[in-house]
RODRENBA-619809 format. One record per residue (C-alpha): residue in one letter; x, y, z. Coordinates in Angstrom, 2 decimals, padded with zeros to 5 digits, m for minus. Layout:
REM RODRENBA-619809
> type | x | y | z
> A | X | Y | Z .
...
***
This chain:
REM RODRENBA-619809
> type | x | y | z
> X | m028.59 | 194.81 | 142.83 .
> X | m028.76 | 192.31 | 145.58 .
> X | m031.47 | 189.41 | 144.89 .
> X | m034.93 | 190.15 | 146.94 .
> X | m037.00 | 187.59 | 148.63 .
> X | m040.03 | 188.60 | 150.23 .
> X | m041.97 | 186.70 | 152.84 .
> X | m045.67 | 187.03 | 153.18 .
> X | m048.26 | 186.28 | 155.73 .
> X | m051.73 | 185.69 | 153.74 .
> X | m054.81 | 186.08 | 156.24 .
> X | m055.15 | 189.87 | 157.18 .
> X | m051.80 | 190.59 | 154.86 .
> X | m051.87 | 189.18 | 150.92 .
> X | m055.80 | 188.15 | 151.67 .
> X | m058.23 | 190.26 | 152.65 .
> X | m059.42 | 189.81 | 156.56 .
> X | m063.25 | 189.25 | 155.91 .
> X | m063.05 | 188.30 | 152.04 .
> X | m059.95 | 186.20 | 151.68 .
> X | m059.48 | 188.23 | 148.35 .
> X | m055.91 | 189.61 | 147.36 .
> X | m057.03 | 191.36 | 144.04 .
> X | m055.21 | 194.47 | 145.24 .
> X | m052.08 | 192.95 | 145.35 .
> X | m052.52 | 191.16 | 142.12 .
> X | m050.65 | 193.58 | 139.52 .
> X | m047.85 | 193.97 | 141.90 .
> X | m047.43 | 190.29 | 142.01 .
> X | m046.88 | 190.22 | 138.22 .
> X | m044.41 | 192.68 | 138.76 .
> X | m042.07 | 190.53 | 140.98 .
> X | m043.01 | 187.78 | 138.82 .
> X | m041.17 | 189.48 | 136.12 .
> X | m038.70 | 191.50 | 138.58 .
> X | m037.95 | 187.45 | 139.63 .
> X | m038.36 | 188.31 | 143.02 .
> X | m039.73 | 185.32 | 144.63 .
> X | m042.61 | 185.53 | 147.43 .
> X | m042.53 | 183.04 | 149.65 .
> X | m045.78 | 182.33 | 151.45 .
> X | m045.46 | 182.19 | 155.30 .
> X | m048.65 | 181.13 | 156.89 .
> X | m050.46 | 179.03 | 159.51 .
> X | m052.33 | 177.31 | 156.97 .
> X | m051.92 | 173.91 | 155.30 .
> X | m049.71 | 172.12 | 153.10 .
> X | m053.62 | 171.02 | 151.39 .
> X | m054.43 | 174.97 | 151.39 .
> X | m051.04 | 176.07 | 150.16 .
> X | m051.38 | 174.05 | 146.88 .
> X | m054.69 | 175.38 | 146.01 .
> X | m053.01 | 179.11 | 147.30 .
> X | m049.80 | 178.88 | 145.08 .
> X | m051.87 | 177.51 | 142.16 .
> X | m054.15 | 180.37 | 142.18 .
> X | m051.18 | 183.03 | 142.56 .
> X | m048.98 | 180.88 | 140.16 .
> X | m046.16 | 180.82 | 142.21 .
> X | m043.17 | 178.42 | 142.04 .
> X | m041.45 | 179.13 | 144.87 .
> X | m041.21 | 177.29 | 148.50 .
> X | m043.28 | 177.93 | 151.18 .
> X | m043.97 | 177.68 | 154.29 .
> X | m047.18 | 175.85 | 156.62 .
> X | m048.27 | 175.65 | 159.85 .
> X | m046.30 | 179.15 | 161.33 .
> X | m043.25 | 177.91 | 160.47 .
> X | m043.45 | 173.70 | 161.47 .
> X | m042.48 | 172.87 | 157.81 .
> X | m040.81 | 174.26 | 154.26 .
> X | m041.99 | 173.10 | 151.29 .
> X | m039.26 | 173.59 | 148.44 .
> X | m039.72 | 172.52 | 144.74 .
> X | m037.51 | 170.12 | 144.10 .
> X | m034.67 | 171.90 | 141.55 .
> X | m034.81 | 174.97 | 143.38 .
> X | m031.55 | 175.03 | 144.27 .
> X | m028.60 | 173.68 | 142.67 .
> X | m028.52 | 170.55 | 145.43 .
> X | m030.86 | 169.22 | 147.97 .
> X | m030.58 | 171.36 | 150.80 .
> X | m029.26 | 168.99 | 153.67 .
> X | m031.60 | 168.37 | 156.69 .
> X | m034.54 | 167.69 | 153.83 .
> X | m036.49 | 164.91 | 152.97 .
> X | m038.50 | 163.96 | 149.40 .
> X | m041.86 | 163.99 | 149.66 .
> X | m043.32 | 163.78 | 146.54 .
> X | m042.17 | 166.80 | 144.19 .
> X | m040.62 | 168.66 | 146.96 .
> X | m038.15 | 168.85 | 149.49 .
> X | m039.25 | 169.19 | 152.31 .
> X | m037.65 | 170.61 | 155.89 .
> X | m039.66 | 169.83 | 159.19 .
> X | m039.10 | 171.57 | 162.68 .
> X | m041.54 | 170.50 | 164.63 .
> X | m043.21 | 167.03 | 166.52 .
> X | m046.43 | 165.83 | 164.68 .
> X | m050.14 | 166.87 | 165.26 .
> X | m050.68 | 163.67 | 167.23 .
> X | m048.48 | 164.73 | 170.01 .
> X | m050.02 | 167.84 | 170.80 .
> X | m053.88 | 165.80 | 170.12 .
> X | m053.41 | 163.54 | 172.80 .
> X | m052.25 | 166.42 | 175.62 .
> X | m055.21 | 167.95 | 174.89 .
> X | m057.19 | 165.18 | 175.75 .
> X | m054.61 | 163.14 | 178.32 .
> X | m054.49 | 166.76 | 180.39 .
> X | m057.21 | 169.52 | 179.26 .
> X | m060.26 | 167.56 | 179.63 .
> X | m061.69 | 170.69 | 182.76 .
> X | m061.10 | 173.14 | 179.58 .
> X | m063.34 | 171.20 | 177.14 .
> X | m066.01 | 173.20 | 177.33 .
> X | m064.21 | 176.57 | 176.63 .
> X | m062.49 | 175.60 | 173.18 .
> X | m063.30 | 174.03 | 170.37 .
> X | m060.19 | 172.03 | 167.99 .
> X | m060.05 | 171.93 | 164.93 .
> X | m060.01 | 168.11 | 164.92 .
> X | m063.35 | 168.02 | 166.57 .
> X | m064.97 | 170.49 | 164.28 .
> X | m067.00 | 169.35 | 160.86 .
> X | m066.01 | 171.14 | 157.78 .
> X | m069.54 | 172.65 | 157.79 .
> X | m068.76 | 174.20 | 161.57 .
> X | m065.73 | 174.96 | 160.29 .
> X | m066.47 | 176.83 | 157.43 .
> X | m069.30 | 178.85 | 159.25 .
> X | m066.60 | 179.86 | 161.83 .
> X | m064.30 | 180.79 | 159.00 .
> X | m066.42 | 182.33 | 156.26 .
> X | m064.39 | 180.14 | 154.11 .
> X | m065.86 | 177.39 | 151.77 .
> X | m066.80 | 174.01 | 153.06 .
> X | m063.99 | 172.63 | 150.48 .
> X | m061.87 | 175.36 | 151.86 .
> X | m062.41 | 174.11 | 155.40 .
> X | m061.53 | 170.87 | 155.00 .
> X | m057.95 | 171.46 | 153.49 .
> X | m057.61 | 174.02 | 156.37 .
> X | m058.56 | 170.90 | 159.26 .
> X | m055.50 | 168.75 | 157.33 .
> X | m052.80 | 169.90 | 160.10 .
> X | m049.79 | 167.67 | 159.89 .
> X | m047.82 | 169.45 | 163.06 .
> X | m050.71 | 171.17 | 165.05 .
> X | m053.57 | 171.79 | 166.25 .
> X | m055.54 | 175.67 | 165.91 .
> X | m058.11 | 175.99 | 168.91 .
> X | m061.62 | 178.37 | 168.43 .
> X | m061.55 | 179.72 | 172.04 .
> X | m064.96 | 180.27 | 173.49 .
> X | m064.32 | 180.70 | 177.42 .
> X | m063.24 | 184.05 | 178.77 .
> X | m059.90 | 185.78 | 179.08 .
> X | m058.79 | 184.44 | 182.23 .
> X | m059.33 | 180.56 | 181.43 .
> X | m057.65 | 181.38 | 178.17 .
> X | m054.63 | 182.51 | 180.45 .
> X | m055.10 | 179.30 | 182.44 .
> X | m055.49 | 177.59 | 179.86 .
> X | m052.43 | 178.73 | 177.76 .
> X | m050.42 | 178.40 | 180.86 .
> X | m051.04 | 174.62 | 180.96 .
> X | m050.30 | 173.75 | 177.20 .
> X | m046.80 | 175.43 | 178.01 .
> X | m045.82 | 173.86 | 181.42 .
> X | m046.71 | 170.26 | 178.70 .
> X | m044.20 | 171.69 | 176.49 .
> X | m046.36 | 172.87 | 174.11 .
> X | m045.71 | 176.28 | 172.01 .
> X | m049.00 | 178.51 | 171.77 .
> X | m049.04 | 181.31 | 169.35 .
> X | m052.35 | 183.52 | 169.03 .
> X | m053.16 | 183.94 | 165.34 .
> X | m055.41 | 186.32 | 163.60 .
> X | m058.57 | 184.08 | 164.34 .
> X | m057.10 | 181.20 | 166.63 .
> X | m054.98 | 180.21 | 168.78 .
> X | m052.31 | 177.38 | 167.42 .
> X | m051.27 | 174.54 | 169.52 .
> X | m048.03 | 172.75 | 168.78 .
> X | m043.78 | 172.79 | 168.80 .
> X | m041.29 | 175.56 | 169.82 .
> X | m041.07 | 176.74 | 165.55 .
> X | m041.91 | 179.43 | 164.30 .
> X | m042.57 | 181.85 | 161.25 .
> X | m039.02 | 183.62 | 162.01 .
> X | m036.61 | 180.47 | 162.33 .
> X | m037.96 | 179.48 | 158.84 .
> X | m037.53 | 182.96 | 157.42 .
> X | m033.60 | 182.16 | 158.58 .
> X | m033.21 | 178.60 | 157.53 .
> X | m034.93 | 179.36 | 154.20 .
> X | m032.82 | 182.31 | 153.70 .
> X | m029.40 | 180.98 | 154.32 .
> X | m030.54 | 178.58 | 151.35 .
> X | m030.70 | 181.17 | 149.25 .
> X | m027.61 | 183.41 | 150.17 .
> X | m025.72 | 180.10 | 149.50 .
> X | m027.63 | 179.42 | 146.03 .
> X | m026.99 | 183.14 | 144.57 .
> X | m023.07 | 183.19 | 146.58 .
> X | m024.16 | 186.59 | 147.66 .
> X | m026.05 | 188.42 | 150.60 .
> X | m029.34 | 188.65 | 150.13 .
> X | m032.26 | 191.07 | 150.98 .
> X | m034.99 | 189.66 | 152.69 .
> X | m038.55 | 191.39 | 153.18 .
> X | m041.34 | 190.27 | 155.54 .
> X | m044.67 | 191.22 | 155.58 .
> X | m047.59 | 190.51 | 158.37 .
> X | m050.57 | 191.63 | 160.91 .
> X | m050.52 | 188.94 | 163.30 .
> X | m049.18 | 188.05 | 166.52 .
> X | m047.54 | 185.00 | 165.03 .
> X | m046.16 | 186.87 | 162.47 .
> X | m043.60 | 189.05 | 165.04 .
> X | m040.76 | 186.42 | 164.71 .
> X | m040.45 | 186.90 | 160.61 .
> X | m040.91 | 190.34 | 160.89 .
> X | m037.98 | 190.26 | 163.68 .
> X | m036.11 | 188.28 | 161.25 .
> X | m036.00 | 190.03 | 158.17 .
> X | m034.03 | 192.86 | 156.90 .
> X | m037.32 | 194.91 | 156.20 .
> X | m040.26 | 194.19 | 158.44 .
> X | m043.89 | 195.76 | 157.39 .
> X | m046.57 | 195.39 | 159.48 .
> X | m049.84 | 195.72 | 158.33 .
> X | m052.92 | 197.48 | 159.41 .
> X | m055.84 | 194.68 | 160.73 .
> X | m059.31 | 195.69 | 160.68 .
> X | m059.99 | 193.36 | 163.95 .
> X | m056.50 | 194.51 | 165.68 .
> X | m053.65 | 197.02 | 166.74 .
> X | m050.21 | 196.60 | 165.35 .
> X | m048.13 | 193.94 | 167.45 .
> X | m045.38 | 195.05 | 169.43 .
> X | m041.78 | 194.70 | 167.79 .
> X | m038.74 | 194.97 | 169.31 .
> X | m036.75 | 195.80 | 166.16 .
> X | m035.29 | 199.62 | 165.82 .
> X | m034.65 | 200.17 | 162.35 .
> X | m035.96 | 199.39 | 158.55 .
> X | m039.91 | 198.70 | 159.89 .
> X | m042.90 | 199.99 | 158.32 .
> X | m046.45 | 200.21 | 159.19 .
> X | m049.13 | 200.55 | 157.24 .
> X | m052.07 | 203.13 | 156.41 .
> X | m053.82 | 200.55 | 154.06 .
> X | m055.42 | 197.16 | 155.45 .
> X | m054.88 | 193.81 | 153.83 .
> X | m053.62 | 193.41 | 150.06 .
> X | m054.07 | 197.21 | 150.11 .
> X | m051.57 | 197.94 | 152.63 .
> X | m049.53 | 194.87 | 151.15 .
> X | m049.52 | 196.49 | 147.57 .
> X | m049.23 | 199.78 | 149.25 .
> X | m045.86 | 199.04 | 151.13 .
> X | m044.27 | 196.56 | 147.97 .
> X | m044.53 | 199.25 | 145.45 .
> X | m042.62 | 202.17 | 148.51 .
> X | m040.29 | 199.84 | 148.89 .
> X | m039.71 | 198.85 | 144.69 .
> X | m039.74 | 202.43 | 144.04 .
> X | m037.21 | 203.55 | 146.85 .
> X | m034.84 | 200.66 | 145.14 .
> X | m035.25 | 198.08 | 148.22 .
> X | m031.35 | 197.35 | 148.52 .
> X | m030.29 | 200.80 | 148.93 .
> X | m031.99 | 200.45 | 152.52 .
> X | m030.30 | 198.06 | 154.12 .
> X | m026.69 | 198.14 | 155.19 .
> X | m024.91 | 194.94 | 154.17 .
> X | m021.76 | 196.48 | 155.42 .
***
């Protein structure tokens, strides 16, 4: 059986949309646990969120922040540093993208006529914040500690968001539109770590691999693109996103950790690898 290593989204996919709860998913999380099936957490949040996150789930394995701008990998993961990493404290740590900073200061050098109509995250409290969010005030502020860019609470209408959008990427700026915000920052995303990530592992297990995504969003299309097995799952607040992708993608009938639990344990019982041609 070919190792399995499955890469999850977690707002609107392993968390519930409106609650932020994955107790659905929770008994088929022990059950990779002890299948050793790492799940590898694939998000727009923080590195400050995805501490608390992986603490809660009590996972070990590498992740990934900020749609893709970073992967976090415990140190002794692999047999050897993977090159292109640094050390930062008990990880190593691979970074695609130009810090927050940059992307800050076109915002205010050369959106100043769109103030009004957005609202950043640096310019929020963690009490606006969390009311925005429905998430705790302690959860807000790990969620405003971006290291490579900046998410932006639209308030204008459609067409200055299109203006608006348009400008960020004639600055160079890469704008993805998440499940509650729209994320300013560097051409990275969710997919190209999916690849880099799993290359480490094909060449840590000498072996092709089988690599499962999972995701609702918008920002989510490039992992789901990526993988072997894509599964989109049903939002509450959206349709499905187009994919381009013509085989091994699922969609499903269940929303959040439901639909998450509901396509895992399809796929587990179908015997995942028998699925995919590694031919």
């Amino acid at each position: 059986m070919l190792p399995t290593i499955i890469f999850s989204d977690l707002d609107g996919t392993l968390l519930d949309h409106y609650t932020y709860q994955s107790t659905a998913a929770q008994t088929t999380i022990e059950q990779l646990k002890t299948a050793n099936i790492p799940v590898i957490l694939n998000t727009s949040k923080t590195l400050a969120e995805l501490e608390v996150i992986n603490r809660d789930f009590n996972f070990n394995a590498p992740f990934i922040i900020e749609n893709g701008a970073a992967i976090y990998i415990p140190i002794g993961s692999f047999k050897k540093q993977p090159a292109g990493t640094e050390v930062i404290g008990d990880f190593w740590v691979k970074s695609f993208c130009l810090p927050r900073q940059h992307w800050l200061n076109l915002l205010t050098d050369h959106c100043d006529d769109f103030s009004s109509a957005y609202q950043g995250f640096s310019t929020l409290s963690d009490a606006e914040l969390a009311k925005i969010t429905g998430l705790s005030v302690e959860g807000a502020n790990r969620a405003k500690q971006r290291q490579y860019g900046e998410p932006i609470h639209w308030l204008g209408d459609d067409t200055s968001k299109k203006y608006f959008i348009d400008r960020m990427v004639d600055l160079g700026a890469n704008v993805i539109q998440g499940g509650r915000f729209i994320h300013i920052g560097d051409y990275c995303d969710k997919g190209q770590a999916l690849i880099w990530l799993s290359e480490k592992y094909r060449e840590h297990y000498n072996t092709s691999i089988v690599t499962i995504a999972l995701g609702d969003g918008d920002n989510d299309t490039s992992m789901l693109e990526a993988a072997d097995i894509a599964v989109q799952i049903r939002s509450p607040v959206h349709d499905f996103p187009t994919l381009y992708r013509p085989f091994h993608t699922t969609q499903t009938q269940l929303y959040g950790p439901e639909g998450w639990t509901e396509a895992i344990q399809q796929l587990l019982s179908n015997s995942i690898n028998s699925e995919v041609n590694h031919g």
